[in-house]
C-alpha positions as CSV (number, residue, x, y, z in Angstrom):
1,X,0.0,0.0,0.0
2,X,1.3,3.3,-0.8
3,X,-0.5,6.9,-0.6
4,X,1.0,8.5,-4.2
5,X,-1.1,12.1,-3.0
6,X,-3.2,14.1,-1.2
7,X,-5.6,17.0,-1.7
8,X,-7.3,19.4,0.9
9,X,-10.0,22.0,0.9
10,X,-11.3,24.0,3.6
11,X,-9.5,21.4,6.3
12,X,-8.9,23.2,9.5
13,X,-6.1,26.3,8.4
14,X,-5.6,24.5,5.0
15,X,-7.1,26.3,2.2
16,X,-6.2,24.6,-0.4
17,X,-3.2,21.8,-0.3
18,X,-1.7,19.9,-2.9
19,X,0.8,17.2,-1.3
20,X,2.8,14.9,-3.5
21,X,3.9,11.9,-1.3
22,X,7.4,10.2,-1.5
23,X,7.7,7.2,-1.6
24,X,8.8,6.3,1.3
25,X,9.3,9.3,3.5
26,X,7.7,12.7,3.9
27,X,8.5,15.1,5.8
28,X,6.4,18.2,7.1
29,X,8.3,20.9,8.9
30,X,7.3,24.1,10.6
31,X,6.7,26.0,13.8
32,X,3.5,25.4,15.9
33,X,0.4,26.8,14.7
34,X,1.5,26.9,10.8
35,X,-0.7,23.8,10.2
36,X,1.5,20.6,9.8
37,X,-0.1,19.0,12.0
38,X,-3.4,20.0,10.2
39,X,-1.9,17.9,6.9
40,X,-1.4,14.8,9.7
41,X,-5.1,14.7,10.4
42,X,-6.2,15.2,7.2
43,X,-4.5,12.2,5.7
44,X,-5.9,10.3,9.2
45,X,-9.3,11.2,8.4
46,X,-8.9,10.3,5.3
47,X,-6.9,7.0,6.0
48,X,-9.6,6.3,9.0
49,X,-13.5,8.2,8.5
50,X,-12.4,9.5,12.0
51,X,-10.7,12.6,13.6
52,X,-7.2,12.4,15.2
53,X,-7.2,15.1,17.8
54,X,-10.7,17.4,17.0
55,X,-13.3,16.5,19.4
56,X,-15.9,17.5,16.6
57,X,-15.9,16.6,12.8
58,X,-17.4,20.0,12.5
59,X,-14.0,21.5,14.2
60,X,-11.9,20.4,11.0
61,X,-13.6,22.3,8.4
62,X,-12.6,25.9,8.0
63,X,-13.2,28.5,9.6
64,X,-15.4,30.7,7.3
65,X,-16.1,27.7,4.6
66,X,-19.6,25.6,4.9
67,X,-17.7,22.3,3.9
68,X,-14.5,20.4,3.7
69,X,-13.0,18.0,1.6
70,X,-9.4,15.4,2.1
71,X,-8.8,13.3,-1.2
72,X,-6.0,10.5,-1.4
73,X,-4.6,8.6,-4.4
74,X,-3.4,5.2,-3.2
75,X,-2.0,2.4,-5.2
76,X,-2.9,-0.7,-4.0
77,X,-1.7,-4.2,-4.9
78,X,-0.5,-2.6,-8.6
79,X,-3.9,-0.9,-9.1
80,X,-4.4,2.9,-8.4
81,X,-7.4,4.0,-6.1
82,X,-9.2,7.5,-5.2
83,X,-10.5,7.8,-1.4
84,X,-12.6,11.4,-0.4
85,X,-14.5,12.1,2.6
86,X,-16.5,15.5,2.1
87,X,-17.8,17.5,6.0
88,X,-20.6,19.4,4.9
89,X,-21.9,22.1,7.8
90,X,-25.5,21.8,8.4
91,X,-27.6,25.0,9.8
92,X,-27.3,23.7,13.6
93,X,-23.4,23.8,13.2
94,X,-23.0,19.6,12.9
95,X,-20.9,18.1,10.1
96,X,-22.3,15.3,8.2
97,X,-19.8,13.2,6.2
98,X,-19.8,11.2,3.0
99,X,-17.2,9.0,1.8
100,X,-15.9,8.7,-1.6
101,X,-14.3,6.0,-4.4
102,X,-13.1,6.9,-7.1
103,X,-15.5,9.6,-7.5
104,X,-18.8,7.6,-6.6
105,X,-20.4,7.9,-2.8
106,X,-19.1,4.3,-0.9
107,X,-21.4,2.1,-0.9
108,X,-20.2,0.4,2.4
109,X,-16.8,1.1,4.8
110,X,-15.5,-2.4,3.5
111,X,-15.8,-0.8,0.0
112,X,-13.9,2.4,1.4
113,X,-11.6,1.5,2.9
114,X,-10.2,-1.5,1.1
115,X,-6.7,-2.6,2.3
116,X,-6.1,1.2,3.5
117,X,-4.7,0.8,7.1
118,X,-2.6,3.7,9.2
119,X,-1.1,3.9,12.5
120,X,-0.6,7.2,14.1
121,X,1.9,8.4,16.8
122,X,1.1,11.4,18.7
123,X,2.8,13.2,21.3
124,X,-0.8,12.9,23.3
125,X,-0.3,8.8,22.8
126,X,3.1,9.5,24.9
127,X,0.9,10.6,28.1
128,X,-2.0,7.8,27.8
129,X,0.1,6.3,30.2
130,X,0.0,8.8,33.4
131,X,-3.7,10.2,32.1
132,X,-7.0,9.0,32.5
133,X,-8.8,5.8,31.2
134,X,-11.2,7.8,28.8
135,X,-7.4,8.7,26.8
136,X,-6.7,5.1,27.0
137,X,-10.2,3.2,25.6
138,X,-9.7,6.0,22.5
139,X,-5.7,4.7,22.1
140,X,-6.9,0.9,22.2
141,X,-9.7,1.7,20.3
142,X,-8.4,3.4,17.3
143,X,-5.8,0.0,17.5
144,X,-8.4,-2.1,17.1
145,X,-9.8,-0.1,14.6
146,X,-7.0,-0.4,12.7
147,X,-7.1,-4.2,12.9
148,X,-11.0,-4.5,12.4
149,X,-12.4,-1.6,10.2
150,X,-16.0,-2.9,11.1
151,X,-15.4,-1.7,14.4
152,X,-15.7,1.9,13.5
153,X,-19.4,1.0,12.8
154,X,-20.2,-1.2,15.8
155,X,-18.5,1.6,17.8
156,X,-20.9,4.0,16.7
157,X,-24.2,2.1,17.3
158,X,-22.8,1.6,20.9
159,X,-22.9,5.3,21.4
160,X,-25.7,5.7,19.8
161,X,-27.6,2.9,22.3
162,X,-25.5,4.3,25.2
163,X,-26.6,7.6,24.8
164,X,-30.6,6.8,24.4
165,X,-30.2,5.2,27.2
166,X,-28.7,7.7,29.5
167,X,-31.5,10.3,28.8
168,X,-33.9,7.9,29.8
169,X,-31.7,7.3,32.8
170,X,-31.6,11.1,33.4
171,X,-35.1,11.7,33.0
172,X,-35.9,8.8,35.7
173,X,-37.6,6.5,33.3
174,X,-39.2,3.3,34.5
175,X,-37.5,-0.2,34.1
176,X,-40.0,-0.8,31.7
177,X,-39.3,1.9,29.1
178,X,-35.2,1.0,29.6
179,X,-35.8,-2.7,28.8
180,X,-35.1,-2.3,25.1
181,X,-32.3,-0.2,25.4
182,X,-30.6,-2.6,28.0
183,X,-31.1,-5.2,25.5
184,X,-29.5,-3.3,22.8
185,X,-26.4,-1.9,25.1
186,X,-25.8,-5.2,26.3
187,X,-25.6,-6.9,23.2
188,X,-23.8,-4.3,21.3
189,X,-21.6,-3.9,24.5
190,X,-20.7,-7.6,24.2
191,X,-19.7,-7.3,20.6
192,X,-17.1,-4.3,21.6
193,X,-16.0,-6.4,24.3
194,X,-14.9,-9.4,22.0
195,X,-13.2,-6.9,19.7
196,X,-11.0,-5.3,22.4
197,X,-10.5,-9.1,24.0
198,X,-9.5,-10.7,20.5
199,X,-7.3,-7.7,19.6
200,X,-5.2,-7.3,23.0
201,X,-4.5,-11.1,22.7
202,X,-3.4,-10.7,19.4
203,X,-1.5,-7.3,20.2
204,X,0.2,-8.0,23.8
205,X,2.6,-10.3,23.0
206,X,4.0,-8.4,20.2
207,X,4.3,-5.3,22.8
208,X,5.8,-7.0,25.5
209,X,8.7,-7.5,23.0
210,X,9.0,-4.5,21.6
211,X,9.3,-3.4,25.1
212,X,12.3,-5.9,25.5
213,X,13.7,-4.1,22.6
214,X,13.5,-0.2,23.8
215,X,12.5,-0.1,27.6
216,X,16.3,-0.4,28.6
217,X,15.0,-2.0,32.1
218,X,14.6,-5.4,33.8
219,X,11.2,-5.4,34.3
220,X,8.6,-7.1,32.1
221,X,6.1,-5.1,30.4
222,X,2.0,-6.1,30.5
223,X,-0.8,-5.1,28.5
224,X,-4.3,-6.4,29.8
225,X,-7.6,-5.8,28.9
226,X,-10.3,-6.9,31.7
227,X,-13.6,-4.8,31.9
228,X,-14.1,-3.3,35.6
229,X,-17.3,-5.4,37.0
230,X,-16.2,-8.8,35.4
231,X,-13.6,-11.7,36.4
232,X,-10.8,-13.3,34.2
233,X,-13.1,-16.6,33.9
234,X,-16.1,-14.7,33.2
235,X,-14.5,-12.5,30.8
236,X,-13.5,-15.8,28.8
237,X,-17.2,-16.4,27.6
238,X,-18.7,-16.3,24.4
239,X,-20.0,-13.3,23.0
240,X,-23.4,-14.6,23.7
241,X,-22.6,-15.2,27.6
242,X,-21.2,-12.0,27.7
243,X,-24.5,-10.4,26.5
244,X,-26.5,-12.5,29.0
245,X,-23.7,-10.8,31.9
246,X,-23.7,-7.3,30.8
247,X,-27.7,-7.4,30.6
248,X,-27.2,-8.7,34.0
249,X,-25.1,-6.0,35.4
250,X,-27.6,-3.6,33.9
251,X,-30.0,-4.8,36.0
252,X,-27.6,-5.4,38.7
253,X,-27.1,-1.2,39.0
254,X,-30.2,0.1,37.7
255,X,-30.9,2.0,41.0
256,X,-27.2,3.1,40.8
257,X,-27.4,4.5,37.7
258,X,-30.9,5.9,37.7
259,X,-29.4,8.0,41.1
260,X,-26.1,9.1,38.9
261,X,-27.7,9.8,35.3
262,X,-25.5,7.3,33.5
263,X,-24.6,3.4,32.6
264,X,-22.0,2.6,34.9
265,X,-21.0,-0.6,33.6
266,X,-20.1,-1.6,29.7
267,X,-16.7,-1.0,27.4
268,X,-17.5,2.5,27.4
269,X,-16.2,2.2,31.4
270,X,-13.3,-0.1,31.1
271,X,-9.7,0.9,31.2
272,X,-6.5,-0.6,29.3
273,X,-4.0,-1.9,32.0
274,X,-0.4,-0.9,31.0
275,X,1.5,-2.8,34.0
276,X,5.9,-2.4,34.4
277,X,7.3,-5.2,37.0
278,X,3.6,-6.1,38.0
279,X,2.8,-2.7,39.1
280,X,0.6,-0.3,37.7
281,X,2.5,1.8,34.8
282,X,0.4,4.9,35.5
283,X,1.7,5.1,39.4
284,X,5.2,3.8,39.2
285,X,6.7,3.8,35.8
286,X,9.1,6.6,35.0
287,X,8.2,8.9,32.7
288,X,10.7,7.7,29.9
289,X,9.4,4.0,31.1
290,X,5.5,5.0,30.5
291,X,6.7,6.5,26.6
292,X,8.8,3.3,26.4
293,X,5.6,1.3,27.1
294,X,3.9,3.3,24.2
295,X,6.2,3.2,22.2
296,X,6.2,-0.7,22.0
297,X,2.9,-0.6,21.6
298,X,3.0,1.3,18.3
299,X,6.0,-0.7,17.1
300,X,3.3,-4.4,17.8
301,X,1.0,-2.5,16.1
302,X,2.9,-2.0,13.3
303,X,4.4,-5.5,13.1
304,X,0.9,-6.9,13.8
305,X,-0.8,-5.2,10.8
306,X,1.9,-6.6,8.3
307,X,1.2,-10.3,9.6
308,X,-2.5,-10.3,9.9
309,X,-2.6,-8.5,6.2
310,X,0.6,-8.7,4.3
311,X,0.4,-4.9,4.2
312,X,2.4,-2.4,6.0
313,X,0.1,0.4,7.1
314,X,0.6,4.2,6.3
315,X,3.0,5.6,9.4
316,X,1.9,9.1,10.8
317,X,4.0,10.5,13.3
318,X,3.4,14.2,14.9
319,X,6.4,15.8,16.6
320,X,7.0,13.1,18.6
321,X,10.9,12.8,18.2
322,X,11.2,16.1,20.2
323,X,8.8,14.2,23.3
324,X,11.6,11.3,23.4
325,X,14.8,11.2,24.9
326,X,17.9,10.8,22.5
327,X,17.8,7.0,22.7
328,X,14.7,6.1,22.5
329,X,14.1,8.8,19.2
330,X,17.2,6.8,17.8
331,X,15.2,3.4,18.3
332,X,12.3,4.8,16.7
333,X,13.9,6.4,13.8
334,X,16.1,3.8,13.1
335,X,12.8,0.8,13.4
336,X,11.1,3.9,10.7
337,X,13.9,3.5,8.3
338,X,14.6,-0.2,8.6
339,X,10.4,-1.1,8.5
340,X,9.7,-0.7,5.2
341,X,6.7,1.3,5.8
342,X,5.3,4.7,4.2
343,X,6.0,7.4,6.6
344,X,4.8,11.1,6.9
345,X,6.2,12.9,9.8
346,X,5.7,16.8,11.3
347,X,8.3,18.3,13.1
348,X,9.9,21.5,13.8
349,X,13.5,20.7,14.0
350,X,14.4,18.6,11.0
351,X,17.7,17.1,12.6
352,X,15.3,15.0,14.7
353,X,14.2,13.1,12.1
354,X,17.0,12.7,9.7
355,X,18.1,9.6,10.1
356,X,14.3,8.7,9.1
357,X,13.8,10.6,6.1
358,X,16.7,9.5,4.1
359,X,17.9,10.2,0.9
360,X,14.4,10.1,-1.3
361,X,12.6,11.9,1.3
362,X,10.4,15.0,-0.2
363,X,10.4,17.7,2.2
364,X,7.5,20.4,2.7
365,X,7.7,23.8,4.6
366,X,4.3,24.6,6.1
367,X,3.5,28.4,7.6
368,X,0.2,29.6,7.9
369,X,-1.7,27.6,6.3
370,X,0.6,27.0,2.8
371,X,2.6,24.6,1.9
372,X,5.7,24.5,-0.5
373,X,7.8,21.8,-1.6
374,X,11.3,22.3,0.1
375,X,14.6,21.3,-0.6
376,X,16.4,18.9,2.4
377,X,17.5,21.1,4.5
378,X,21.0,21.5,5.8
379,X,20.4,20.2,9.0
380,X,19.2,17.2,7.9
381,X,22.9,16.7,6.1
């Protein structure tokens, strides 16, 4: 899989972009604010249907413009491909989306997205580790996104049921009128479940590793998945069992959560365990341990997508080299170079990433908004 180019209109500071990949290194460079990292979520919304860092679709489209557009040539087991997704503002301010091939509306995401795969690296992934679960369900989930593009869907109509279901919950509905909701939740919830469970089995080993590889410490690196209110054993059931035990805990903490205004148990309330030595990674790992930890993780991913597929995905990497300590940016720009893999990377020192970029690299400078081809610059000699 390669991405050959990329257009944008209207996309967050980017007016209008042309961007002619190399092929095998690109490299974006510019001070903050100038909108490089603008052209990394661009080709991850394109690459993915969903947003990187924006909270909002409706946050990526211009300011001043009523819709947005990010278009992608890819070549594809020796046959050429066009991807789009168009935002389009609607009067209340939302963005609806519609996704493109080759110049016709998709008629499914299997049909969009069609071998296209990406793994993004974000100097936010580096503090998933010390933060909050919410930051760490979004960085498994986009992995197993990644992994199982039908996700994105399933994903959605989990919201969706969530959210019905917590207005009832806030507007003190009976049991009654939350019976078909709890049905729904629990059997989407189980699906999700599954996903994450399959995925982390797959994944863990991989990281643990990579970890061997970069962590420069004795102690063994875990990645777990286990969601809060079930067992190991339990969590080892079928999908259908775990339907028939999320429906339970449902009914389980229906006074809890009619009190509180919200579901309190399902994937949307689970955490990703990130363990160094046995002990929890977010208390006592070291802050160049916990980026170590992520770090690996990134790497599995990586080396996981080329065995389940065949494919390497598309590498997007923001800044990140300035976030990591000398040795550990070696490591990573050294794997970059040695993987094979597509890479497009934003930084604003382009020594950082030299080693990376190579010989055939196509540099851009990127400042306010516009973006010129560039020649390699001297530091990067």
């Amino acid at each position: 899989m390669r991405l050959l180019s990329a257009s944008f209109r209207d996309f967050r500071n980017l007016e209008q972009v042309e961007l002619p990949l190399g092929e095998r290194t690109s490299v974006a460079v510019g001070e903050n604010g100038q909108g490089k990292t603008n052209l990394l979520e661009g080709l991850y919304l394109l690459s993915t249907l969903k947003p990187l860092r924006a909270s909002k679709l409706s946050e990526l489209v211009r300011f001043g413009a009523t819709s947005s557009r990010v278009s992608g040539r890819f070549l594809l087991q020796g046959a050429e491909r066009e991807i789009a997704v168009e935002l389009s503002l609607t009067a209340d301010g939302r963005a609806l989306r519609q996704a493109y091939v080759d110049g016709k509306a998709a008629a499914s995401l299997d049909e969009y997205f069609g071998g296209v795969s990406v793994v993004a690296f974000t100097p936010d992934d580096l503090s998933v580790v010390k933060g909050g679960p919410e930051g760490r369900r979004s960085f498994l989930d986009r992995s197993v996104f990644n992994r199982a593009p039908a996700y994105l869907e399933e994903a959605r109509q989990y919201q969706r049921a969530l959210k019905s279901r917590n207005r009832l919950l806030k507007d003190n509905a009976s049991a009654a009128h939350l019976v078909a909701w709890d049905e729904t939740v629990a059997k989407l919830g189980a699906r999700l479940w599954v996903r994450r469970r399959t995925f982390v089995a797959e994944l863990a080993p991989r990281a643990r590793a990579a970890f061997e590889r970069i962590g420069r410490t004795p102690m063994a690196a875990s990645y777990d998945y286990l969601p809060e209110h079930l067992d190991i054993s339990t969590f080892a059931l079928s999908e259908l069992e775990l339907e028939s035990k999320l429906r339970a805990l449902l009914d389980q903490r229906l006074a809890r959560d009619l009190e509180r205004g919200f579901t309190s148990a399902g994937p949307h309330a689970d955490d990703l365990e990130l363990s160094l030595g046995g002990k929890s990674a977010r208390s006592f790992a070291s802050q160049g341990q916990a980026r170590a930890l992520v770090l690996a993780w990134k790497v599995a991913e990586i080396e996981n997508l080329l065995a389940a597929t065949g494919l390497l995905p598309l590498l997007l990497l923001d800044d990140v080299s300035s976030e990591l300590d000398p040795e550990r940016n070696a490591f990573l720009m050294s794997y970059l170079h040695d993987s094979g893999a597509q890479v497009f990377l934003t930084t604003t020192d382009a020594s950082l990433v030299a080693k990376a970029a190579g010989e055939g690299a196509r540099w851009f400078s990127v400042r306010a908004g516009r973006v010129e081809q560039a020649a390699k610059p001297a530091a990067a000699g």
